[in-house]
ChimeraX commands (.cxc) that place a marker at each C-alpha (Angstrom):
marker #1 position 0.00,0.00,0.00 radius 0.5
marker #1 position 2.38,2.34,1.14 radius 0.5
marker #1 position 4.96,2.79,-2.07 radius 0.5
marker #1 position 6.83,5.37,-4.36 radius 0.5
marker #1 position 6.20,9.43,-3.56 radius 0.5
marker #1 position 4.68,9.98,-0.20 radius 0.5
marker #1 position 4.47,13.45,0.81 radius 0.5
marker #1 position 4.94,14.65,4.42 radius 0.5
marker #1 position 1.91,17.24,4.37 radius 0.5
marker #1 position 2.53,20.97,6.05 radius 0.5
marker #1 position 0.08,21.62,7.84 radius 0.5
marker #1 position -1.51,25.54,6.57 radius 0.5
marker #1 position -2.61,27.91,9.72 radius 0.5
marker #1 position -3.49,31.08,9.81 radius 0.5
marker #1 position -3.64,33.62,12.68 radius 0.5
marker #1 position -7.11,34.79,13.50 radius 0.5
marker #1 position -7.98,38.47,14.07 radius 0.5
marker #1 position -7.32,37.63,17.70 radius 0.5
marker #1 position -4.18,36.86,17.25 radius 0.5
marker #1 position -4.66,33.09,17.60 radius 0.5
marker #1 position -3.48,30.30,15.16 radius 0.5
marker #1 position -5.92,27.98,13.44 radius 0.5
marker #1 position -6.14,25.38,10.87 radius 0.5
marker #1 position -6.52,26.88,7.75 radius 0.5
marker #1 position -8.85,24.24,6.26 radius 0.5
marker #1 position -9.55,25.26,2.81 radius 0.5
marker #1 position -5.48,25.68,2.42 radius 0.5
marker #1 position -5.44,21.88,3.00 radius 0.5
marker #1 position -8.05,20.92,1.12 radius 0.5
marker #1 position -6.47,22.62,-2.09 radius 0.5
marker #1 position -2.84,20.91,-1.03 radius 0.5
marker #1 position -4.20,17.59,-1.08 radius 0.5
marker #1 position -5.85,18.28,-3.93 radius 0.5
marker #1 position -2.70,19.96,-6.02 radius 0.5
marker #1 position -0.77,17.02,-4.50 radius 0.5
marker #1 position -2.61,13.93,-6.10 radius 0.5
marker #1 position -3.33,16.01,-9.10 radius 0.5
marker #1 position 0.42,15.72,-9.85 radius 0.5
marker #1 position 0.50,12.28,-9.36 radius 0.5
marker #1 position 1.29,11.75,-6.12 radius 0.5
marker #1 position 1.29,8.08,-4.23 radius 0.5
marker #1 position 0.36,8.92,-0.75 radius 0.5
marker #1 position 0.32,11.22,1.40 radius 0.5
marker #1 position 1.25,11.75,5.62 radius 0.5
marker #1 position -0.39,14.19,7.58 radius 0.5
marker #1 position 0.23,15.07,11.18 radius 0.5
marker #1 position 3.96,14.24,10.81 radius 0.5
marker #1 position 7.20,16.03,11.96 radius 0.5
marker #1 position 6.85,18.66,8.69 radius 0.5
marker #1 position 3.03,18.73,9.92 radius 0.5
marker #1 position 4.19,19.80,13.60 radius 0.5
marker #1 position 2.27,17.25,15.27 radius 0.5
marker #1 position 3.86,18.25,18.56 radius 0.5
marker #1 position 1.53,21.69,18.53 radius 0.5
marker #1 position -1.75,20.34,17.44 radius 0.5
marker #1 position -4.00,19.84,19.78 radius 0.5
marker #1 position -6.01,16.06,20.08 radius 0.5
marker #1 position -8.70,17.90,18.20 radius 0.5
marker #1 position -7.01,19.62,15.66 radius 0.5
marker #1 position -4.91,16.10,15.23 radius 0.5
marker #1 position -7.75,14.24,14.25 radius 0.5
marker #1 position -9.51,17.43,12.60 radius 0.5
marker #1 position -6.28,17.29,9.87 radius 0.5
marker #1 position -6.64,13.71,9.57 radius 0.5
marker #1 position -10.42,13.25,8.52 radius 0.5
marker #1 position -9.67,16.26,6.16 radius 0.5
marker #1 position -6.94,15.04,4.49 radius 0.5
marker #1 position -8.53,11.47,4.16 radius 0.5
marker #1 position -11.91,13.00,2.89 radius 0.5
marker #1 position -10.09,14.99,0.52 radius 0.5
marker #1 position -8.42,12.25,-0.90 radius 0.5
marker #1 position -11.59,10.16,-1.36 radius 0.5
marker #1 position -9.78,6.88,-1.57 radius 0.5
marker #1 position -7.42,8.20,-4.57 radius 0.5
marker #1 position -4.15,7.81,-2.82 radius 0.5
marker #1 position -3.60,6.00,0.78 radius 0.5
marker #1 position -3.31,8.64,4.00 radius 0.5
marker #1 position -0.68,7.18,6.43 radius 0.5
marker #1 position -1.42,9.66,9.55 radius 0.5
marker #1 position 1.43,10.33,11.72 radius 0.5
marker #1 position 0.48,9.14,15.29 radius 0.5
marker #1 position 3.56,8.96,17.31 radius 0.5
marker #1 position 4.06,9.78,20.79 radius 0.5
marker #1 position 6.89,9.11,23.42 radius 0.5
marker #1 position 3.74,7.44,25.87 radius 0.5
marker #1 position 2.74,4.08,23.96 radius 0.5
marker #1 position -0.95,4.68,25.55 radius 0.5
marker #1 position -1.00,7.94,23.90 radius 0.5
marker #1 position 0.09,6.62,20.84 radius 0.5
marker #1 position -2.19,3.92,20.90 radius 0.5
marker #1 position -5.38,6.63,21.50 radius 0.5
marker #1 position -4.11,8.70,18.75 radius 0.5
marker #1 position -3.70,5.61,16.20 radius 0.5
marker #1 position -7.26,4.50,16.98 radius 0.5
marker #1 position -8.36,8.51,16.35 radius 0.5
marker #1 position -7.18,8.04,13.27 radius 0.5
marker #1 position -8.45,4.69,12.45 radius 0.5
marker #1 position -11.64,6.64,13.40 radius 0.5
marker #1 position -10.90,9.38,11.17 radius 0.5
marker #1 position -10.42,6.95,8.19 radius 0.5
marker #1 position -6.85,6.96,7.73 radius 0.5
marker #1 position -5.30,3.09,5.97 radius 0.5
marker #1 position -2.20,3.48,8.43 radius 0.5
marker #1 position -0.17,5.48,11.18 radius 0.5
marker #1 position 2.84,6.22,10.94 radius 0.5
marker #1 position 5.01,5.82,14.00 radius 0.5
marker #1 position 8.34,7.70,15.44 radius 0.5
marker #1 position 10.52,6.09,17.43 radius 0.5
marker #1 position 9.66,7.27,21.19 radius 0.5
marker #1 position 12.00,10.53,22.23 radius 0.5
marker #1 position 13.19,11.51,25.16 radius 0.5
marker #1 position 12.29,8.48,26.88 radius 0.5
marker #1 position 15.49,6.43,25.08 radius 0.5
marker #1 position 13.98,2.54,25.09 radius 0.5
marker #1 position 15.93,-0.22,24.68 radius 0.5
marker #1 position 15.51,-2.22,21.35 radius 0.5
marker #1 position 13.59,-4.47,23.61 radius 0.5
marker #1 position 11.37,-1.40,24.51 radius 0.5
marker #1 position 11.00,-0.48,20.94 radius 0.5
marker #1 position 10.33,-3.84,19.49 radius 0.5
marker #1 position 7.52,-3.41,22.61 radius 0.5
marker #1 position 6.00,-0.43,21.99 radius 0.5
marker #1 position 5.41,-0.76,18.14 radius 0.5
marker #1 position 4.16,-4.20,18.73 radius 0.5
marker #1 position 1.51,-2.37,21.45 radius 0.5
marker #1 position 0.30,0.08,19.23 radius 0.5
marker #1 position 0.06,-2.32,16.19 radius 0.5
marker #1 position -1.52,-4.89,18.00 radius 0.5
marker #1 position -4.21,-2.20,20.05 radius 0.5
marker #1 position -4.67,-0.14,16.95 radius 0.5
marker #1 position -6.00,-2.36,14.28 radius 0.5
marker #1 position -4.48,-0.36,11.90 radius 0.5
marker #1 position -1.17,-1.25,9.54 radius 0.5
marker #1 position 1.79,0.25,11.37 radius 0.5
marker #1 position 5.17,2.37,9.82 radius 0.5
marker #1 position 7.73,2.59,12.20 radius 0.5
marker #1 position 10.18,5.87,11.48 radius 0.5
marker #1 position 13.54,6.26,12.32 radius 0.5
marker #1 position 14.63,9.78,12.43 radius 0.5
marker #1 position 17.46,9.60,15.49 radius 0.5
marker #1 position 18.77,13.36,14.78 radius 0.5
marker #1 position 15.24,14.50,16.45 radius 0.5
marker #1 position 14.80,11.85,18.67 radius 0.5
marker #1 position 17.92,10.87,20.50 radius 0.5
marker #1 position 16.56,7.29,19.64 radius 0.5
marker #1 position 17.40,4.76,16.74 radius 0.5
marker #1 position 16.01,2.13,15.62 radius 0.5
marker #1 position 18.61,-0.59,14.98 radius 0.5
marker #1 position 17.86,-2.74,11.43 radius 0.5
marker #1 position 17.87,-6.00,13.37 radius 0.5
marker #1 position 15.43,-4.61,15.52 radius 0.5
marker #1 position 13.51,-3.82,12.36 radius 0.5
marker #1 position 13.76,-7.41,11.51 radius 0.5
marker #1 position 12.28,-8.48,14.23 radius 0.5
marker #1 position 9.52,-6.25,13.89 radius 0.5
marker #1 position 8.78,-7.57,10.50 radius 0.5
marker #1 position 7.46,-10.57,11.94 radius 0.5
marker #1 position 4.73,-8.97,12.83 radius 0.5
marker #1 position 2.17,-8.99,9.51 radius 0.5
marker #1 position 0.52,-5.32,10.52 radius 0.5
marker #1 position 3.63,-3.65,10.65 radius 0.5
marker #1 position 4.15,-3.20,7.16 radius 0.5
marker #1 position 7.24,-1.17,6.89 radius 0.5
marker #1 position 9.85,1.70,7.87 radius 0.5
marker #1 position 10.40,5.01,7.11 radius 0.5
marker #1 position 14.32,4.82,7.24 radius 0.5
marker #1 position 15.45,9.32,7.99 radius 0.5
marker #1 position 19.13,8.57,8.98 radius 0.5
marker #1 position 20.44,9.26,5.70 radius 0.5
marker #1 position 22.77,6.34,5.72 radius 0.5
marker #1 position 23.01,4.55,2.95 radius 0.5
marker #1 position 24.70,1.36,4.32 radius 0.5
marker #1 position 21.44,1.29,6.81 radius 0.5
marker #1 position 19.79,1.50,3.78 radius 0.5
marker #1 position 21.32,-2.03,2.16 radius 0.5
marker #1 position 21.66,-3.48,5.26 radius 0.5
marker #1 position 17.69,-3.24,5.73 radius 0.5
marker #1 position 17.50,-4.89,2.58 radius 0.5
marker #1 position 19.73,-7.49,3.13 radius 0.5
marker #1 position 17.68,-8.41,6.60 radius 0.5
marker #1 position 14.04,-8.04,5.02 radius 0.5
marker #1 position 14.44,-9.99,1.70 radius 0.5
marker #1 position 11.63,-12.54,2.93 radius 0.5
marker #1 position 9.61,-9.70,3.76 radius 0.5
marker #1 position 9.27,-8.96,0.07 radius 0.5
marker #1 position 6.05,-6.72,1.30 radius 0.5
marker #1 position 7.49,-4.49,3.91 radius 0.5
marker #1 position 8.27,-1.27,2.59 radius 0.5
marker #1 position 11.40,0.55,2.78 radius 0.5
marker #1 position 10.82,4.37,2.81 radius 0.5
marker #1 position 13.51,7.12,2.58 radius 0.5
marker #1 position 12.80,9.72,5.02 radius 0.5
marker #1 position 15.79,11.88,3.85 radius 0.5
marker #1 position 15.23,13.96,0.32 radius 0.5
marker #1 position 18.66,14.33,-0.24 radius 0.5
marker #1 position 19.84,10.42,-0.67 radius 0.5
marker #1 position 15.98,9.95,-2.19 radius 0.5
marker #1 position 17.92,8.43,-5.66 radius 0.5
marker #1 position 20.13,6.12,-3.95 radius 0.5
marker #1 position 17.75,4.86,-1.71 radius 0.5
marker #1 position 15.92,3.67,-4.30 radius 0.5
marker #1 position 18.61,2.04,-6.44 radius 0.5
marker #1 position 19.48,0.13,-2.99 radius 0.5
marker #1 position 16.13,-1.51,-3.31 radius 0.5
marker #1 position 14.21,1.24,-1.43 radius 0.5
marker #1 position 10.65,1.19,-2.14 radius 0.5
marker #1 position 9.89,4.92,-1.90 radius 0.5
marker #1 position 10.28,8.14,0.08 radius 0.5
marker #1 position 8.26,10.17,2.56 radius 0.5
marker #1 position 9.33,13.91,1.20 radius 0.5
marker #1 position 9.57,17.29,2.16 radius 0.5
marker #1 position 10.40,18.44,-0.96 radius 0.5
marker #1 position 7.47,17.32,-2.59 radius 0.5
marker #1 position 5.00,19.87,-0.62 radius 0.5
marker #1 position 6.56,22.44,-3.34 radius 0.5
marker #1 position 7.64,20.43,-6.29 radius 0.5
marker #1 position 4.98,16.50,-5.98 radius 0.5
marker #1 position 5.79,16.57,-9.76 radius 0.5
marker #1 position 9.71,16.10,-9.24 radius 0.5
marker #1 position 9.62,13.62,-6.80 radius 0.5
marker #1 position 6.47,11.71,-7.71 radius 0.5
marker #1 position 8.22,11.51,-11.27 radius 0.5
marker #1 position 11.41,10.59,-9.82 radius 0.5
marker #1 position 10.08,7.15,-8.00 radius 0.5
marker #1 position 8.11,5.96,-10.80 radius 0.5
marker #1 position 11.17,6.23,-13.06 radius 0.5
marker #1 position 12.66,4.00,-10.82 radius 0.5
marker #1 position 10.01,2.03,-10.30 radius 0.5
marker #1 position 9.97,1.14,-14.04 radius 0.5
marker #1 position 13.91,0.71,-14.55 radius 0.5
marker #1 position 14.20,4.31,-15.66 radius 0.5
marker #1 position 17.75,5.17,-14.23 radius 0.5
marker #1 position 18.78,7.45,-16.54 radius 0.5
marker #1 position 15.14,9.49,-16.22 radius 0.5
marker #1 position 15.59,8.93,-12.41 radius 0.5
marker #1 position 19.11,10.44,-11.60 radius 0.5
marker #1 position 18.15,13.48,-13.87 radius 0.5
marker #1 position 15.01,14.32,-12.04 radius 0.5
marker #1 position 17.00,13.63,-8.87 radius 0.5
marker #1 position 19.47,16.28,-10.00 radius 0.5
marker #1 position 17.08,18.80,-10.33 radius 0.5
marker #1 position 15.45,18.09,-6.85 radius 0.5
marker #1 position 19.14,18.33,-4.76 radius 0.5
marker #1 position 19.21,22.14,-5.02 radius 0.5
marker #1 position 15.44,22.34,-3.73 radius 0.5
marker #1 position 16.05,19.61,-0.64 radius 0.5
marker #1 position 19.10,22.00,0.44 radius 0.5
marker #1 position 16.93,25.05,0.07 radius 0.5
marker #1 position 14.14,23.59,2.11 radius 0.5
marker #1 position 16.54,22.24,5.30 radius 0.5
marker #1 position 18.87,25.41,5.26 radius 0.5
marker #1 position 16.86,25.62,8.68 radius 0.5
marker #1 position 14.83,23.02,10.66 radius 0.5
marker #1 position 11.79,21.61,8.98 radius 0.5
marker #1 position 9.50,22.62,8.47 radius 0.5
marker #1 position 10.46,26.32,8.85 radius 0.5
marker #1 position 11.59,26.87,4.93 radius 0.5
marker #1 position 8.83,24.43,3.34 radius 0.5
marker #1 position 6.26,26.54,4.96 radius 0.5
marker #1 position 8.24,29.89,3.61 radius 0.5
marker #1 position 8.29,28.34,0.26 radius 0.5
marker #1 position 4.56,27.27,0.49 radius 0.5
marker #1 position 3.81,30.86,1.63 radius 0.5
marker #1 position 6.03,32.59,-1.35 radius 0.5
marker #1 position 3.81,30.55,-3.94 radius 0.5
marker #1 position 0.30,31.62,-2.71 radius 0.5
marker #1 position -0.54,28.68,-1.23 radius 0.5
marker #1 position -0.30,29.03,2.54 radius 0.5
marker #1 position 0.79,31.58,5.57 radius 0.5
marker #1 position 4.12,31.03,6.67 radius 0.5
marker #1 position 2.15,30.81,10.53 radius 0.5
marker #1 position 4.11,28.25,12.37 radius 0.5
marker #1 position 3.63,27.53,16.33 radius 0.5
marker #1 position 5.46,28.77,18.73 radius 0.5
marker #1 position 8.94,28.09,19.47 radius 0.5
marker #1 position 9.52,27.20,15.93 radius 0.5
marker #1 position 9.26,30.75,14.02 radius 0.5
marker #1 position 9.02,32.26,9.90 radius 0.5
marker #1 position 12.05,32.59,8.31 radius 0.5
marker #1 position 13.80,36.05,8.50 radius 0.5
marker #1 position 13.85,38.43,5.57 radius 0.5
marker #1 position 17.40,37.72,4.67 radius 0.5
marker #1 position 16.41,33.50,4.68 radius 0.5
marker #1 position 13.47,34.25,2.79 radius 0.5
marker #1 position 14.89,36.28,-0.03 radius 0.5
marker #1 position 17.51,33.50,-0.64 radius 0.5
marker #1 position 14.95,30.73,-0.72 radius 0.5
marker #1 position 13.02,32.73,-3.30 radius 0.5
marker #1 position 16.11,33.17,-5.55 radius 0.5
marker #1 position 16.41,29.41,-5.40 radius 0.5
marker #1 position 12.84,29.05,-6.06 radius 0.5
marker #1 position 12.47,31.13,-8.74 radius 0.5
marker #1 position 15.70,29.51,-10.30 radius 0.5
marker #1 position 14.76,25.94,-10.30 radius 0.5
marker #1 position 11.13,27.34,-11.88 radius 0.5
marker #1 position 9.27,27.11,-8.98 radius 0.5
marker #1 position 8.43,30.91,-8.35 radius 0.5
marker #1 position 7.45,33.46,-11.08 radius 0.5
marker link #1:1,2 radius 0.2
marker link #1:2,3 radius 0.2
marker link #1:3,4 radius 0.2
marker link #1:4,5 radius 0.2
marker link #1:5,6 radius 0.2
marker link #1:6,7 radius 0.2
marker link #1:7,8 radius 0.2
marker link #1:8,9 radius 0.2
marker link #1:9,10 radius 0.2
marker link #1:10,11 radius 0.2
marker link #1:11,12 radius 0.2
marker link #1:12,13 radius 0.2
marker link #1:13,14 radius 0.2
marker link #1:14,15 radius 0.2
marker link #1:15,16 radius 0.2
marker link #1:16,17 radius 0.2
marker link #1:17,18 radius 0.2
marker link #1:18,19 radius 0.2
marker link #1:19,20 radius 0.2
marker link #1:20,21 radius 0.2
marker link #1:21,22 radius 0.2
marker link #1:22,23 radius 0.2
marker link #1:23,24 radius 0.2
marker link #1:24,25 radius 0.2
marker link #1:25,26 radius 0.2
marker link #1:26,27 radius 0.2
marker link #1:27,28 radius 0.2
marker link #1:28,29 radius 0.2
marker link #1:29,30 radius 0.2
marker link #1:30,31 radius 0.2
marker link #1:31,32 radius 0.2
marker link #1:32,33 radius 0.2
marker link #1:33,34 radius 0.2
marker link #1:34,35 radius 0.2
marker link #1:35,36 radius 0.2
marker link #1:36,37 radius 0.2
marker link #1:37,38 radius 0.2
marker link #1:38,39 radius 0.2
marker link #1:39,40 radius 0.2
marker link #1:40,41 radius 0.2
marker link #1:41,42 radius 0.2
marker link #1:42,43 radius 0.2
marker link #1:43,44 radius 0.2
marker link #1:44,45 radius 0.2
marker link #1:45,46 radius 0.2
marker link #1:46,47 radius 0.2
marker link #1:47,48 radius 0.2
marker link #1:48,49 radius 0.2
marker link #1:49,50 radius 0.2
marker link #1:50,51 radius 0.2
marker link #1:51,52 radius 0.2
marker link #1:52,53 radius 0.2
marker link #1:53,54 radius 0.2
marker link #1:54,55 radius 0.2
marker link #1:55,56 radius 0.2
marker link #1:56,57 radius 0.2
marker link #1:57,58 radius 0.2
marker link #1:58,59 radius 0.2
marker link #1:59,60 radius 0.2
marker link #1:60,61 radius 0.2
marker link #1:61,62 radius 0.2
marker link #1:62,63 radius 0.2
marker link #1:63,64 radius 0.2
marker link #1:64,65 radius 0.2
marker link #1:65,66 radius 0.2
marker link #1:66,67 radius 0.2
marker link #1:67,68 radius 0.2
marker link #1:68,69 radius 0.2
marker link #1:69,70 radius 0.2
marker link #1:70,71 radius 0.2
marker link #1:71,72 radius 0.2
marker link #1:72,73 radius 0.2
marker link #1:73,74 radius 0.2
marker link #1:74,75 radius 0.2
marker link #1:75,76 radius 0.2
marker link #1:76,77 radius 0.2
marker link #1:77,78 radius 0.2
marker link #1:78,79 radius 0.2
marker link #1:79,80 radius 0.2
marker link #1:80,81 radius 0.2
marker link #1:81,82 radius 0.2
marker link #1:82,83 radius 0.2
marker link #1:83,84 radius 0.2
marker link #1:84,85 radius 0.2
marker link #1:85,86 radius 0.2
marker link #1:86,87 radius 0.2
marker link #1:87,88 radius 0.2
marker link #1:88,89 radius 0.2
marker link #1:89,90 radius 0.2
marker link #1:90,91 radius 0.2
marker link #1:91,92 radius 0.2
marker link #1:92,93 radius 0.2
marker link #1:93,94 radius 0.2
marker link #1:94,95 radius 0.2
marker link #1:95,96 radius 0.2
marker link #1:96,97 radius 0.2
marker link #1:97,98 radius 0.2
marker link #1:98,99 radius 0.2
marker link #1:99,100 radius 0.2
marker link #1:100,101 radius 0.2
marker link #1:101,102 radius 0.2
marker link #1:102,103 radius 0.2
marker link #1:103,104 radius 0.2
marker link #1:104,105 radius 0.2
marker link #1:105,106 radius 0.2
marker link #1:106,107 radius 0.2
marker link #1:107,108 radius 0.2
marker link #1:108,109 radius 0.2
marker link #1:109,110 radius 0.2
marker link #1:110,111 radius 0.2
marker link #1:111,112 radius 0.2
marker link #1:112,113 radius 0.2
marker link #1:113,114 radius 0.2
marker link #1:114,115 radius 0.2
marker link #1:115,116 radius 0.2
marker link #1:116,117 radius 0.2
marker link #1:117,118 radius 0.2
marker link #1:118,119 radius 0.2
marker link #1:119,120 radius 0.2
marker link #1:120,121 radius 0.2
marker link #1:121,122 radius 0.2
marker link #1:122,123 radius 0.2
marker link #1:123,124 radius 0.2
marker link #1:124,125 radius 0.2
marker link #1:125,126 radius 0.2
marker link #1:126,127 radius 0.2
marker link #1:127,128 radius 0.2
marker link #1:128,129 radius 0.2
marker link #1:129,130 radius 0.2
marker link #1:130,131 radius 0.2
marker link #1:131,132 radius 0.2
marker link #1:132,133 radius 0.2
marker link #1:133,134 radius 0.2
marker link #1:134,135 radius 0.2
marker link #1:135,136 radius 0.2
marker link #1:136,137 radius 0.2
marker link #1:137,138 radius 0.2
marker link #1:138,139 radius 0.2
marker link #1:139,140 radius 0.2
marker link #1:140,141 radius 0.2
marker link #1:141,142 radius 0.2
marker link #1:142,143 radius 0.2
marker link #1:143,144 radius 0.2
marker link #1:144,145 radius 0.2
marker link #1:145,146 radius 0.2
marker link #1:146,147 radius 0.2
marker link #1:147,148 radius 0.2
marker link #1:148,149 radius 0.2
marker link #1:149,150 radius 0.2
marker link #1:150,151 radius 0.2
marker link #1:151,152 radius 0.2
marker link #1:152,153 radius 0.2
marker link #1:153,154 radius 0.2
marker link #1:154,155 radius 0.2
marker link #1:155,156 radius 0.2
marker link #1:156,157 radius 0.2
marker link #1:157,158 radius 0.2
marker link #1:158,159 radius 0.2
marker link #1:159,160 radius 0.2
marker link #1:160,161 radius 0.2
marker link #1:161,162 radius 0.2
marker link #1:162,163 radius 0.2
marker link #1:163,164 radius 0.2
marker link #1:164,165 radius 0.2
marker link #1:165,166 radius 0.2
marker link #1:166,167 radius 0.2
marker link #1:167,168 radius 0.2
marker link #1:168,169 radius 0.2
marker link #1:169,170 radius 0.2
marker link #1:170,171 radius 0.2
marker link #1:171,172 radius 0.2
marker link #1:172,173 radius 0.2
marker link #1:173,174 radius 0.2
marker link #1:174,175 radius 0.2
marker link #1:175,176 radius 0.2
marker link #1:176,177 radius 0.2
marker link #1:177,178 radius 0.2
marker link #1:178,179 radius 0.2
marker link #1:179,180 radius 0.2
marker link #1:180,181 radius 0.2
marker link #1:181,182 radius 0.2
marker link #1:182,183 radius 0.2
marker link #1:183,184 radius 0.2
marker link #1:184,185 radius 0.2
marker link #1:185,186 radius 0.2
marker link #1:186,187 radius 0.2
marker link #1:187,188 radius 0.2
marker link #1:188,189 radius 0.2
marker link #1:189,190 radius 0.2
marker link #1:190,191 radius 0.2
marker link #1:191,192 radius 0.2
marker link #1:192,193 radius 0.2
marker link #1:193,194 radius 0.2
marker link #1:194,195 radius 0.2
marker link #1:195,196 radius 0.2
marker link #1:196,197 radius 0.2
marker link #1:197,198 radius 0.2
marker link #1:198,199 radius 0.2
marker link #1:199,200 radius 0.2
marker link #1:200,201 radius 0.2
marker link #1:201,202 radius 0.2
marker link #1:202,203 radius 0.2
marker link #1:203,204 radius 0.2
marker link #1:204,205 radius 0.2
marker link #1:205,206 radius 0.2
marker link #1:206,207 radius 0.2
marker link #1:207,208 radius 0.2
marker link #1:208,209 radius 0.2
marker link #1:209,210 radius 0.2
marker link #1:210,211 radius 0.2
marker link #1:211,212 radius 0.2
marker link #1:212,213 radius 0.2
marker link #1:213,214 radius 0.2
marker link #1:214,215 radius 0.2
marker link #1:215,216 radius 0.2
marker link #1:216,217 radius 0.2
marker link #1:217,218 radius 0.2
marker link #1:218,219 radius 0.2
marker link #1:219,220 radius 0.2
marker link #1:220,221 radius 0.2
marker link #1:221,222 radius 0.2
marker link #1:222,223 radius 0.2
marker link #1:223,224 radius 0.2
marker link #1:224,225 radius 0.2
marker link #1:225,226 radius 0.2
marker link #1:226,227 radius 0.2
marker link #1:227,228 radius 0.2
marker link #1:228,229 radius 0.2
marker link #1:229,230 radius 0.2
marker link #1:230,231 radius 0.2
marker link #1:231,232 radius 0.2
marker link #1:232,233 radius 0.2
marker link #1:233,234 radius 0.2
marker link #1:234,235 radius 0.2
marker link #1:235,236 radius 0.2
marker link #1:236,237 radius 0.2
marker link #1:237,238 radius 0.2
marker link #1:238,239 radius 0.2
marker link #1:239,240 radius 0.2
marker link #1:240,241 radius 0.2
marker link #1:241,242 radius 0.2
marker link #1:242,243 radius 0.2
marker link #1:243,244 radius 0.2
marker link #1:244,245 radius 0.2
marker link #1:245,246 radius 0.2
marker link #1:246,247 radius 0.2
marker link #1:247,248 radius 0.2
marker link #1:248,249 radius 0.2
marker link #1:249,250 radius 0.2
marker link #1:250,251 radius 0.2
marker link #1:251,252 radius 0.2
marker link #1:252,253 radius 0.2
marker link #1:253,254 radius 0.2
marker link #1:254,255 radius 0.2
marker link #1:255,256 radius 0.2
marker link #1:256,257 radius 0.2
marker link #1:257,258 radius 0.2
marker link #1:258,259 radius 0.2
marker link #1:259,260 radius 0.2
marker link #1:260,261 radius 0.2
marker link #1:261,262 radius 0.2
marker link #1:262,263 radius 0.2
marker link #1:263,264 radius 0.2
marker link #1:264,265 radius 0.2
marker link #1:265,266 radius 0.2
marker link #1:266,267 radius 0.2
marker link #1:267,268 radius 0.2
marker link #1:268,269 radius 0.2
marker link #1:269,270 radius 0.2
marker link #1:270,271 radius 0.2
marker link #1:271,272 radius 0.2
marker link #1:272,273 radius 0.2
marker link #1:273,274 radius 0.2
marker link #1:274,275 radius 0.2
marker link #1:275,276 radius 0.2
marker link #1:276,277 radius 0.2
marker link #1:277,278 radius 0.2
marker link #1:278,279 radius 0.2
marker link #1:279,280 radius 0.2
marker link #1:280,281 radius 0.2
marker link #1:281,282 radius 0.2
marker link #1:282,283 radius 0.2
marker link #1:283,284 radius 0.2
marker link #1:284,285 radius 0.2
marker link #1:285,286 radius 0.2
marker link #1:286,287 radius 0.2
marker link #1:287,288 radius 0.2
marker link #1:288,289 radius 0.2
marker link #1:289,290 radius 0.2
marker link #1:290,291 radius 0.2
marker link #1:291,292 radius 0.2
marker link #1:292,293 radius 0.2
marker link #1:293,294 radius 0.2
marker link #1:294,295 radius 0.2
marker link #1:295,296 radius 0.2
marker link #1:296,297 radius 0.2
marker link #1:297,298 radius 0.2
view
């Protein structure tokens, strides 16, 4: 289910004359639709490029039912669900099962630090209490937490957890995933990094979960079907042209520049919550010069 170009949704706000931040609904709604109009595979809401951590319960599940209406069945929603208590995790995943969503999508627990033991635990809770197919994701720069491949292994014993999105960047994790799941000929292997997207894939990667393609699903959703079919040639070039945009979009923490670039093509506010904050004029004019270079800004 969960294979090729898989964007990592933004989540649009918008500050109320109060001064608040809300969702900005209808900004959604036309991102989910731009994004499957360009061909898009699937798509995440409520992830780390979402900021999950500042939505409430409400406006969690509020994102998710959009985004899965929206999408009327025309791509699959994996809904980020993750949380460092596995009984919060396990109410959000079944919020989202609620809400409609074909999966959850689930961080490695940070701050806490498990054991392998603990991990293998956990996802094997939430999997279990959920009902739900389960995507473990490894992304130890924000948690303090990885998620060793022979612990992934073992978790791929388990028929509802169905795969792993892989954000070290490490392309020798990469192979030796692939060299540990080749029974597991259905678990996918998802890049969470944009900038080792192309190798990924020609390491047997199934797909990526991407940034990048909030701005550009076109690039990226054109890069893993190229691959897909045996396209190399089609695939590296279409890689090239995404590098500059990946280092554009994590000159500062995500999702800080994606919402800036978002913003700079009409499509959004640049509202984040609090403590992450807009990009500063100087930032922003040298993300539009890169934008409007790679053909992405008029």
């Amino acid at each position: 289910m969960f294979r090729g170009a898989i964007t990592a949704l933004i989540t649009p706000m918008r500050r109320t004359a109060g001064g608040a931040s809300e969702l900005d609904e209808p900004a959604l709604v036309a991102l989910v639709e731009a994004q499957i109009a360009a061909g898009i595979h699937g798509l995440v809401p409520c992830g780390t490029t979402g900021e999950a951590p500042t939505l409430s319960a409400a406006e969690h599940v509020r994102v998710v039912e959009l985004t899965v209406k929206t999408a009327r069945r025309r791509v699959p929603v994996l809904a980020g669900a993750g949380a460092n208590d596995t009984a919060h995790a396990i109410e959000l995943a079944r919020a989202c099962k609620a809400a409609g969503a074909d999966g959850t999508l689930q961080v490695t627990p940070y701050y806490n630090k498990p054991t392998q033991a603990g991990l293998v635990a956990h996802f094997r809770a939430i999997a279990e209490a959920s009902g739900l197919p389960v995507v473990v994701y490894n992304v130890p720069g924000r948690t303090g937490c990885d998620l060793l491949p022979e612990t992934v292994a073992a978790l791929a014993d388990d028929p509802k957890i169905v795969g792993i999105k892989e954000a070290t960047g490490d392309l020798n994790r990469a192979a030796r995933l692939r060299e540990l799941l080749a029974k597991r000929r259905d678990f996918a292997l998802l890049s969470g990094d944009d900038f080792t997207v192309f190798p990924f894939l020609a390491l047997g990667g199934h797909g990526v979960i991407s940034v990048t393609s909030n701005v550009a699903p076109q690039w990226v959703a054109g890069l893993c079907d190229a691959a897909a079919a045996g396209r190399w040639d089609e695939a590296r070039a279409l890689h090239d042209r995404h590098y500059p945009l990946a280092r554009a979009l994590f000159s500062q923490p995500n999702p800080i520049p994606v919402k800036a670039a978002m913003a700079l093509q009409g499509r959004c506010s640049d509202d984040l919550r609090l403590p992450l904050v807009p990009l500063d004029r100087p930032a922003r004019e040298g993300l539009a010069d890169t934008l409007r270079t790679l053909g992405l800004l008029s």
